[in-house]
C-alpha positions as CSV (number, residue, x, y, z in Angstrom):
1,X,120.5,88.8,134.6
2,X,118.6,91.5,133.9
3,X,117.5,93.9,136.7
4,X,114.1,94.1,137.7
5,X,112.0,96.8,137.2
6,X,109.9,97.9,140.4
7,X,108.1,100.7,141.4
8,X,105.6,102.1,144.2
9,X,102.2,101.3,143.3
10,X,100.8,104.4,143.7
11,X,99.4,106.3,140.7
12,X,102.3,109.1,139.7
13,X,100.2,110.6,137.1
14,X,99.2,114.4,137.4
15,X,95.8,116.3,136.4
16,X,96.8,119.8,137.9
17,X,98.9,121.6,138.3
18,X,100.9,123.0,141.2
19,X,99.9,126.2,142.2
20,X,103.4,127.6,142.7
21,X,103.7,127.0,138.6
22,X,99.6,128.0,137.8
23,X,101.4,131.7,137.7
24,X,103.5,130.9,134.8
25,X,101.3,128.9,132.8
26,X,101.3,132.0,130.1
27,X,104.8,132.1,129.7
28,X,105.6,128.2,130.0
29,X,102.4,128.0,126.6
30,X,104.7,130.2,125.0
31,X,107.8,128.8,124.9
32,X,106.0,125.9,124.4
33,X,104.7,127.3,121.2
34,X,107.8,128.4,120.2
35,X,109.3,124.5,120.9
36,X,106.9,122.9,118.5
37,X,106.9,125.6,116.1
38,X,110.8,125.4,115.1
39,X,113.2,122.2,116.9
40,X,110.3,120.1,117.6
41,X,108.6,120.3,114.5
42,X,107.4,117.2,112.3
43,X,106.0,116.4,108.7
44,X,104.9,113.4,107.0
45,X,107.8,111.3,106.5
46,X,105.9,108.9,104.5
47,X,104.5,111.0,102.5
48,X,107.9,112.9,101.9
49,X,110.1,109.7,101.1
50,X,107.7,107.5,99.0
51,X,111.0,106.4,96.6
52,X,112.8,105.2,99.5
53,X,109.6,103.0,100.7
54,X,109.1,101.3,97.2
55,X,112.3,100.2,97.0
56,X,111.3,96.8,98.9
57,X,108.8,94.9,99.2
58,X,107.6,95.4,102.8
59,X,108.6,99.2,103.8
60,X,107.3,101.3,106.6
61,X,103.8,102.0,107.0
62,X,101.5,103.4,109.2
63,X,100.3,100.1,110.6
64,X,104.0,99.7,111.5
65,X,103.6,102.4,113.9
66,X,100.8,101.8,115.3
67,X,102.3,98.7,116.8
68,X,105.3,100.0,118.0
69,X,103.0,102.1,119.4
70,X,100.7,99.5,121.4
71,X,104.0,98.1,122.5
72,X,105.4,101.3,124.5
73,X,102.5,101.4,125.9
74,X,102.2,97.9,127.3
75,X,105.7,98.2,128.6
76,X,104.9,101.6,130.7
77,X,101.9,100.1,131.9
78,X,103.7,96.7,132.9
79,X,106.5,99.1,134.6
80,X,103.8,101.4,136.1
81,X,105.4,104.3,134.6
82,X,102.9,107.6,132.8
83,X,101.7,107.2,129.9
84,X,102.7,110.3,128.6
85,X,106.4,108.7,128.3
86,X,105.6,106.9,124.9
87,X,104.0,110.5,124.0
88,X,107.6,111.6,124.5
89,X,109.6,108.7,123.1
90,X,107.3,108.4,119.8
91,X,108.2,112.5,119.7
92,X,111.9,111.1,119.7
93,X,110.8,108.4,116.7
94,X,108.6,110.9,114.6
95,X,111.7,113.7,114.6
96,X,114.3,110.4,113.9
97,X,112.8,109.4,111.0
98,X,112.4,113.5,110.1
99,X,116.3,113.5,109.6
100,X,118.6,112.3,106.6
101,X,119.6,109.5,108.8
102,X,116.9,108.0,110.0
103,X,114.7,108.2,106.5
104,X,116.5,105.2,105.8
105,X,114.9,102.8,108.3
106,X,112.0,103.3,106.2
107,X,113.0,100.7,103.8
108,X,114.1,98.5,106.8
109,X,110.8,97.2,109.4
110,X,113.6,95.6,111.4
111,X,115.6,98.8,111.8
112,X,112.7,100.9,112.3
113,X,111.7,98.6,115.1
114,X,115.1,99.3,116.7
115,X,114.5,102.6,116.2
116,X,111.3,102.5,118.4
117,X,112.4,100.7,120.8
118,X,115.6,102.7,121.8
119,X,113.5,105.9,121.7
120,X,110.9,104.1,124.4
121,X,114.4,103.7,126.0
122,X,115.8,107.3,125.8
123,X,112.1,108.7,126.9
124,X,112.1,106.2,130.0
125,X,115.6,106.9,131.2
126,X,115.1,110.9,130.9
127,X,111.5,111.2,132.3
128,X,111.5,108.2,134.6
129,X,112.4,107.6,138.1
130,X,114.2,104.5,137.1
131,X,116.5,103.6,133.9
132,X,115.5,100.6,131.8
133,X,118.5,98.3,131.6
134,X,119.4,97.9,127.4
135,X,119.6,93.9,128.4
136,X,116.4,94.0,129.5
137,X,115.4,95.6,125.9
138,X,117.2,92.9,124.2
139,X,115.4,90.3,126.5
140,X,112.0,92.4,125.2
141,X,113.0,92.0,121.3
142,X,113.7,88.6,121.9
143,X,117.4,88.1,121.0
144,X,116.7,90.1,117.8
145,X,118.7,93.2,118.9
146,X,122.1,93.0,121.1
147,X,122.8,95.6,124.1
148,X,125.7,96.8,121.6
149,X,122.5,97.5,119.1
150,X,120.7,99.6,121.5
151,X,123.7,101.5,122.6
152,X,124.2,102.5,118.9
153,X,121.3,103.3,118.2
154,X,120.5,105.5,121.0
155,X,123.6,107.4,120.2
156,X,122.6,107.8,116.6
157,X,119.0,109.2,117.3
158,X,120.3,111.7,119.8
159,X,122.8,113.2,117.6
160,X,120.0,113.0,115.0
161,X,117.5,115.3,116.7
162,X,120.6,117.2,118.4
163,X,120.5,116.3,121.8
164,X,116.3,118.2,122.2
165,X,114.5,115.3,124.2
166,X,112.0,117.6,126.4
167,X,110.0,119.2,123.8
168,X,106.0,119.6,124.1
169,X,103.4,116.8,124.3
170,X,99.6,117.1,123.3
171,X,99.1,115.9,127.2
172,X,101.3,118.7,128.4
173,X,99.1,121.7,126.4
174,X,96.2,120.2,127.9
175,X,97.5,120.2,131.4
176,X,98.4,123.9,131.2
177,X,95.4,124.6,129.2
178,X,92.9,123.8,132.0
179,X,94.8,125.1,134.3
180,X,92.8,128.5,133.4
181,X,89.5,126.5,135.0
182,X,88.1,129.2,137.5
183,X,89.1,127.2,141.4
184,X,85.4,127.0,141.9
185,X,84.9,124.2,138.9
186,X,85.6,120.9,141.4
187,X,88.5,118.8,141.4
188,X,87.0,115.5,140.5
189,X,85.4,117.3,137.2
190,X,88.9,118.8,136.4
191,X,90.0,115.2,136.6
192,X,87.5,113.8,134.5
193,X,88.0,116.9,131.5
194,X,92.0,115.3,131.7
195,X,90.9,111.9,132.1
196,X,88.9,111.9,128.9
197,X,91.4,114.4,126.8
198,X,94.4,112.2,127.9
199,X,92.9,109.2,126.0
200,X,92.5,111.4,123.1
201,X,96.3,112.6,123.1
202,X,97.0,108.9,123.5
203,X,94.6,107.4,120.9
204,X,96.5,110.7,118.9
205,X,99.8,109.5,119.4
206,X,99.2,106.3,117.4
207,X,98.0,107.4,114.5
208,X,100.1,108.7,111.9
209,X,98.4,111.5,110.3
210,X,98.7,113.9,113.7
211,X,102.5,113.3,113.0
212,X,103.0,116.7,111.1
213,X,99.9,118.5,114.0
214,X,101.1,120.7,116.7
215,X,100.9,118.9,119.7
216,X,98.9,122.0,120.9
217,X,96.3,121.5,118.5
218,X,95.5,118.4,119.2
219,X,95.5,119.5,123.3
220,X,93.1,121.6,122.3
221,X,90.8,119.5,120.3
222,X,90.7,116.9,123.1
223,X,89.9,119.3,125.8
224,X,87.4,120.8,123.2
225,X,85.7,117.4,123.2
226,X,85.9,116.3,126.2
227,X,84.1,119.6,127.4
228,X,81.6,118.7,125.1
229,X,81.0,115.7,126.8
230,X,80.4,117.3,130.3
231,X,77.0,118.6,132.1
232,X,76.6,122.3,131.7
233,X,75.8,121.9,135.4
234,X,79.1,120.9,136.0
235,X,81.4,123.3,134.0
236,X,78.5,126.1,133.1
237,X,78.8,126.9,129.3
238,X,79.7,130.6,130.2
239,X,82.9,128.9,131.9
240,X,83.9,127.1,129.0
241,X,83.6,130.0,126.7
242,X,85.8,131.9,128.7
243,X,88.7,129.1,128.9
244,X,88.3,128.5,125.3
245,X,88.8,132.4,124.9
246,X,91.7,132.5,127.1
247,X,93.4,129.7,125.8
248,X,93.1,131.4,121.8
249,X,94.4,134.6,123.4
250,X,97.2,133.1,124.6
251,X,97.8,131.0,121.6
252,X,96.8,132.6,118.8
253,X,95.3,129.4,117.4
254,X,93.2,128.4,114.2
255,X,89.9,127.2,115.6
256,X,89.1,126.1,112.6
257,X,92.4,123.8,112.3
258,X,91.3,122.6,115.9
259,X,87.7,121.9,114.5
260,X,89.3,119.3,112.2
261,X,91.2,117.4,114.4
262,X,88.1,117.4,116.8
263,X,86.4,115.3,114.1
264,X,89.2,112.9,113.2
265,X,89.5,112.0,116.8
266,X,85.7,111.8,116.9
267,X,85.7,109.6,114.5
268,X,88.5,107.4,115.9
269,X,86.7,107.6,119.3
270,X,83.5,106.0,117.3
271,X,85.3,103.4,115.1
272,X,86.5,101.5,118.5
273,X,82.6,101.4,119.8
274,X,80.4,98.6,119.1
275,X,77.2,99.7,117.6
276,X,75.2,99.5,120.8
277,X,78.2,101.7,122.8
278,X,78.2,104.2,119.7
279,X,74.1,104.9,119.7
280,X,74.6,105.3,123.6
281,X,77.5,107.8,122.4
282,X,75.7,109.5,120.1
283,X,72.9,110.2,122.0
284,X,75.0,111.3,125.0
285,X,76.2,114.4,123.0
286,X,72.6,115.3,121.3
287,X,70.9,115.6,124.8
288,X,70.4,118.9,126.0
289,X,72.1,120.4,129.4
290,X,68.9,119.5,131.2
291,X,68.8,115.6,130.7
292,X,70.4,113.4,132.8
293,X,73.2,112.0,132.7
294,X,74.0,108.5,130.5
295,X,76.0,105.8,131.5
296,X,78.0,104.6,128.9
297,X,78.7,101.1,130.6
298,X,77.0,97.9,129.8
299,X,76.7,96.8,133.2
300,X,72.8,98.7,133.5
301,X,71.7,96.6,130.5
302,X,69.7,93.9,130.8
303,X,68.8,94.2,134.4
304,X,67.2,97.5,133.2
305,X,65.1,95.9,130.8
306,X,64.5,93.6,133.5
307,X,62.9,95.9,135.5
308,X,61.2,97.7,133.2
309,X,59.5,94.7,132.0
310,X,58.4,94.1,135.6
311,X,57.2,97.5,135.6
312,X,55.0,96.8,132.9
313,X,53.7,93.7,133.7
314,X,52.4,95.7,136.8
315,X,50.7,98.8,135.2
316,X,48.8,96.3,132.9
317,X,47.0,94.4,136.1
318,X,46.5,97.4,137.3
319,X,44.9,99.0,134.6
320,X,42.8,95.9,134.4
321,X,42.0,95.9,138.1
322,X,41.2,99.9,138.4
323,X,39.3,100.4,135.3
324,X,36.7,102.7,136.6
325,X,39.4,105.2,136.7
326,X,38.9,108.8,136.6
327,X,40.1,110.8,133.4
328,X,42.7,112.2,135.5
329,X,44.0,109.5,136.6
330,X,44.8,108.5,133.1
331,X,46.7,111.5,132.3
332,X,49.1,111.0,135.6
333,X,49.4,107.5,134.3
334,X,50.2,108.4,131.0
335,X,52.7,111.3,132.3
336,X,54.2,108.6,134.3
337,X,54.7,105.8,131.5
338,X,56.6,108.8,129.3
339,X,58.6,109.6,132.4
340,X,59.5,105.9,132.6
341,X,60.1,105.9,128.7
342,X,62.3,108.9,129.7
343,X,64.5,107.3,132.4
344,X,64.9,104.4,129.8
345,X,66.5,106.5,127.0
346,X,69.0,108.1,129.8
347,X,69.5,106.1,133.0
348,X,70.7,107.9,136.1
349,X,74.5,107.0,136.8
350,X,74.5,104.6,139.5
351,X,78.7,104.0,139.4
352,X,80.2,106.3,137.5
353,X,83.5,105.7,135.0
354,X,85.8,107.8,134.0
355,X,85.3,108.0,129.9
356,X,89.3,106.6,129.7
357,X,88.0,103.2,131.3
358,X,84.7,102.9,129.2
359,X,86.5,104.0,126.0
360,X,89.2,100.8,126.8
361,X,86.4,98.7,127.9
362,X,84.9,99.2,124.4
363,X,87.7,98.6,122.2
364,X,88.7,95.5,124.1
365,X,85.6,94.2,123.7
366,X,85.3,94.7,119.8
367,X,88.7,93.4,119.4
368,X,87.6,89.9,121.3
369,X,84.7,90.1,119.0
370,X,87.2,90.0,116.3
């Protein structure tokens, strides 16, 4: 019998950093730079071994990984472990299938899927507080893999990417990167800038065309956007210049490299909204500093419209009522309705979100709809 996994409920993922480590964040970017630049570097496999894939019939594809992907992450979440793990073990399947070795699963879905899942395995075992037992894998594939499989395997992909399994993450750039936030910007908005570019590394991590990006790139685009996303009164634009300055001085990067991948996750962001949910989007990142906040939920919907009807119904008796009224009057009146209209197009936030849940909330949605 397998043994079972277990953990302490309580949430071991990290938005800041210790302040002990906040005085090396320079140097730690840079070696980090110097990581993804040389061992940890990726291209696209698919692209490069398009013989091998139409050999067969059914080869690797991108769809392929995006459900190995889906997968990791339902098996941290079910365990309670980060997130950021299947960052790491998908690092472990991208640099596999990199190698002369591993090119070969390409022609092979079942292999491949071996392949995924013993680099899950590695990632959980290394970064984990507890080791995932291989029959418990072979209990997850179903009988199609043994233990002796696993074991293999696991071998074969270390020796494949020589033995470098703590290399950079997209997540782990973004962590250091806002750790240059002045200690004045509060905690919970530090939280909610990681909150919303951790769903971006994630939503990142799946899809196969940021295979051959620096991870800190695509740190940098998410953090981009998800500063875009925040009241000026919160994080004061002067403020994010500054980090965004600091953060190219240190890295030397191509802004307009990270201006691309700012779009494609953009546009990934807005292809998992319904239409409603992508208007409410849209509009959120056209209003100026000075309007207030929208809440991306559903949950104000139609008891808003409710009201507002109400509110209606109750100008128009009084208007008939009061119809002696003075010119003046009118104006406040009509001041008031555009105020109302106002409040309409961007309702105050009664219970906020963080953008992580709403973003899930809308993609499970339009996959029931589906």
């Amino acid at each position: 019998m397998p043994k079972a996994l277990t953990l302490d409920t309580a949430s071991i993922e990290y938005a800041i950093l210790p302040d002990h480590v906040k005085d090396d964040v320079p140097d730690r970017i840079s070696v980090m730079l110097i990581q993804e630049e040389n061992e940890y570097a990726c291209f696209d496999y698919l692209a490069a071994n398009e013989a091998i894939r139409r050999r067969v019939a059914k080869p690797v594809d991108e769809d392929c990984r995006v459900k190995m992907c889906e997968w990791c992450y339902q098996v941290v979440d079910f365990c309670k472990f980060r997130r950021e793990t299947v960052g790491i073990g998908m690092s472990y399947l991208d640099r596999y299938m990199c190698s002369e070795v591993g090119k070969k699963a390409l022609a092979d879905r079942k292999e491949y899927q071996l392949v995924a899942m013993t680099c899950l395995y590695i990632a959980i075992k290394l970064h984990e507080p507890l080791e995932m037992e291989t029959s418990l894998l072979a209990d997850l594939s179903r009988g199609c893999y043994t233990e002796m499989e696993f074991a293999n395997m696991e071998k074969r992909i270390l020796e494949a990417i020589e033995w470098r399994v703590s290399g950079p993450t997209p997540l782990a750039f973004v962590l250091h990167y806002i750790s240059f936030l002045p200690d004045t910007i509060s905690t919970s908005v530090v939280e909610a800038i990681f909150d919303y570019s951790r769903y971006q590394t994630e939503l990142a991590i799946a899809d196969h065309y940021f295979v051959k990006t620096k991870p800190s790139v695509v740190g940098m685009a998410a953090l981009l956007n998800a500063l875009e996303g925040m009241d000026t009164n919160l994080i004061p634009e002067r403020i994010q210049d500054r980090l965004v300055q600091v953060i190219i001085l240190y890295t030397n990067m191509d802004i307009d490299e990270v201006e691309d991948i700012q779009m494609r996750l953009s546009n990934i962001i807005l292809s998992l909204l319904d239409d409603m949910s992508t208007e409410k989007y849209r509009f959120l990142v056209q209003e100026e500093s000075d309007e207030e906040d929208i809440d991306l939920s559903d949950d104000y919907d139609e008891g808003d419209v409710e009201s507002d009807d109400e509110t209606s119904d109750d100008e128009e008796d009084y208007e008939d009522g009061e119809s002696s009224e003075s010119s003046s009057s009118a104006e406040s009146s009509s001041s008031s309705e555009e105020e109302q209209q106002r409040k309409r197009r961007s309702p105050a936030i009664k219970n906020r979100k963080s953008p992580t849940s709403v973003m899930r909330k809308s993609r499970s949605k339009s996959r029931s709809k589906k």
